[in-house]
N, C-alpha and C positions, 0 to 999 in steps of 0.2 A: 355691425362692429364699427368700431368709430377709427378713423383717415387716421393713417401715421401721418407726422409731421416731420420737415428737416428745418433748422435754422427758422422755426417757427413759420412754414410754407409748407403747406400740401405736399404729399410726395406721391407718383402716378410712377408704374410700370407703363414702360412702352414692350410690345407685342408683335409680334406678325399674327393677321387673322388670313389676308388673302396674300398665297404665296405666289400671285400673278399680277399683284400690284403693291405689296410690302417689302421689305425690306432694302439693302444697300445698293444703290444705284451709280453712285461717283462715290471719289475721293479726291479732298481739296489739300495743296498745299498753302498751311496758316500762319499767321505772324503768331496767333494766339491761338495753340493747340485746344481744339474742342474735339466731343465725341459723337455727338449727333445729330441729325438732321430729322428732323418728319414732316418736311413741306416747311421749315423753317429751318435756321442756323440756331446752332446752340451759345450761351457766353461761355466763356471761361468762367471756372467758379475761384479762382485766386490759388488752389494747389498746387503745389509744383509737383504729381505726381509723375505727369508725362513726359518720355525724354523722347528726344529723337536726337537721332547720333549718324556721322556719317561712319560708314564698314569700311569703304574700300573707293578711296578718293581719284586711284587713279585709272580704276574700272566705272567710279561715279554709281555705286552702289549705296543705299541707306537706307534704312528702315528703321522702324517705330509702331508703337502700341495705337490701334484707333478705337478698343473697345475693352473696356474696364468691367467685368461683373459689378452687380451690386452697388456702384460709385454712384450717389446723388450727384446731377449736374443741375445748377442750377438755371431758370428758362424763364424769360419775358413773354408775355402775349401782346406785346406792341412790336409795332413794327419802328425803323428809324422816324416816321414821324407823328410817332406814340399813338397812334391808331390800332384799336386792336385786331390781330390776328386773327382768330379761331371763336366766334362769339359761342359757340357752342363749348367750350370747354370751361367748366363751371364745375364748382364746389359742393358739398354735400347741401347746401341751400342755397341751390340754383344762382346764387352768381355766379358771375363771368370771371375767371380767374384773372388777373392779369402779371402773379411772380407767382413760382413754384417750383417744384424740384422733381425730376426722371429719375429713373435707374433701367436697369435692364440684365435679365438672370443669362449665369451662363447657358443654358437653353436656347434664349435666343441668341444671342452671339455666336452659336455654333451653325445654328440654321439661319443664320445672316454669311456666314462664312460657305455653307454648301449652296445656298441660291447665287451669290456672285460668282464662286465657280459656273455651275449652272446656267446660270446668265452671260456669263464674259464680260461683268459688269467692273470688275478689278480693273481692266483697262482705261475707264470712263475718269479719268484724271482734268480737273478743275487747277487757277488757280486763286487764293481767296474768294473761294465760293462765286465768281463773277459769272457762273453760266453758260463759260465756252471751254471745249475742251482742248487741251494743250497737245499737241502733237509731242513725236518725240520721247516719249516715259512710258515701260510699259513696268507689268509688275511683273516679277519673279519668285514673289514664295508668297503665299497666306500658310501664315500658322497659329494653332491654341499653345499656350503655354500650360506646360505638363502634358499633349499628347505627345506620346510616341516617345515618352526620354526629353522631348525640348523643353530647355531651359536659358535662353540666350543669357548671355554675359552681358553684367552693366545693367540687367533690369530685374534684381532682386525684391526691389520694394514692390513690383507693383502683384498682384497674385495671380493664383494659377486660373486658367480658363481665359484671361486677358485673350486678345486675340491682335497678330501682328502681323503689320504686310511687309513687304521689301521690295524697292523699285528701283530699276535701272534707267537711268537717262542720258541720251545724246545732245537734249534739247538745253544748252551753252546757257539761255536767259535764265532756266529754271537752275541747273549746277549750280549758277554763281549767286542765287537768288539763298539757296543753301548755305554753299562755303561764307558768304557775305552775313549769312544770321539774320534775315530776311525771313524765308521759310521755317519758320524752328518747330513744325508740327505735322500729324495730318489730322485730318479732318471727315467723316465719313458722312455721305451725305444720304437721305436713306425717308421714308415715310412711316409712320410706325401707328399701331392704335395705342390709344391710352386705358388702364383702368385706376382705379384706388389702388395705394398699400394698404390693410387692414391692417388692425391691430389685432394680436394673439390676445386672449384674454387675460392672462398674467400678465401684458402689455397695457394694459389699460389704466390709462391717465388719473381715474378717476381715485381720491382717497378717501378714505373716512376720514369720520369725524375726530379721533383722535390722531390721526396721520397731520392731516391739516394744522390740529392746533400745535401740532408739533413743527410744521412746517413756516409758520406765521412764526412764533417763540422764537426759533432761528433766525428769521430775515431780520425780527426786530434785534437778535442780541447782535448779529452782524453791525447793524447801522450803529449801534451803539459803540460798539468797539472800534468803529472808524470813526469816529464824531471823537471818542476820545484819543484815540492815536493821532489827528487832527488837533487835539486843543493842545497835545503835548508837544506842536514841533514849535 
């Protein structure tokens, strides 16, 4: 079956295969809210789904969504000095990818949420992905949106099975890194395997030969119709 594609880029599920060396390990606080890690950082894809909001300012309580079902994020395979990352991650004809797009079903988000329990791994707080961890912050709630009746306030748009932590801090640099709009995210930082999205066979790209000429007919009466709304201004 032939590769979905997002914004005309490969799109790959990421997976836990080994539940002793896959999934969430930190969580960073970001200037630029991403969702995930697997031995790299992820970019921002320009959405403003993600909020992160303070609860309880003068407990220094906050929290926010680190994992989206289904949300293509968009992923580089260079590194900041455009060297590639992962030479193994390659296309249906074996190039080496170097843009693409993830996602990830609410399945694994759940059992990314039971292994950090598991692990004590919610604790492991970064900030801007720098590799040390921040004393001072610990977390206080993991939840799925839709279990149990939850449905926090203020986070309508994003959908159910999302998954959200809550962290309390002492630590004065990181608060005011917050209240300052500095911090305006979290970030989960995490190892993941890749495979293909297929395509469903009623998915499939491919048209006939009367689709096509139908398809061609339009692009040309488009161009026409601007070339003339063009000659008219």
């Amino acid at each position: 079956m032939a590769q979905k594609t997002y914004s005309g880029l490969p799109l790959f599920e990421l997976f836990i295969e080994d539940e002793n060396e896959d999934g969430v390990f930190a969580v960073s606080f970001v200037d630029k809210p991403a969702i995930e890690r697997d031995g790299m950082y992820f970019s921002k894809d320009g959405k403003k789904l993600l909020k992160f909001q303070i609860q309880d300012e003068e407990q220094r309580i906050f929290m926010g969504p680190v994992m989206i079902p289904d949300k293509p994020i968009y992923r580089t395979n260079r590194d900041e000095y455009g060297d590639i990352i992962d030479d193994e991650l390659k296309d249906a004809d074996g190039n080496i990818l170097e843009e693409y797009y993830v996602t990830y079903s609410a399945e694994t988000i759940k059992k990314c949420r039971d292994l950090m329990m598991k692990r004590q791994d919610m604790n492991n707080i970064t900030f801007m992905h720098n590799g040390s961890l921040i004393k001072g912050v610990y977390c206080i709630g993991i939840f799925i949106k839709g279990e149990f009746g939850l449905e926090p306030e203020g986070y309508e748009d994003v959908p159910y099975d999302t998954m959200f932590e809550a962290y309390k801090t002492e630590n004065d640099t990181l608060w005011q890194s917050v209240k300052d709009n500095i911090s305006k995210g979290l970030s989960i930082e995490a190892y993941f395997q890749h495979r293909p999205v297929t395509m469903k066979k009623e998915e499939d790209p491919k048209l006939s030969h009367k689709q096509l000429e139908t398809k061609i007919f339009n692009q040309i009466m488009d161009l026409y119709l601007e070339k003339c709304l063009t000659n008219q201004k």
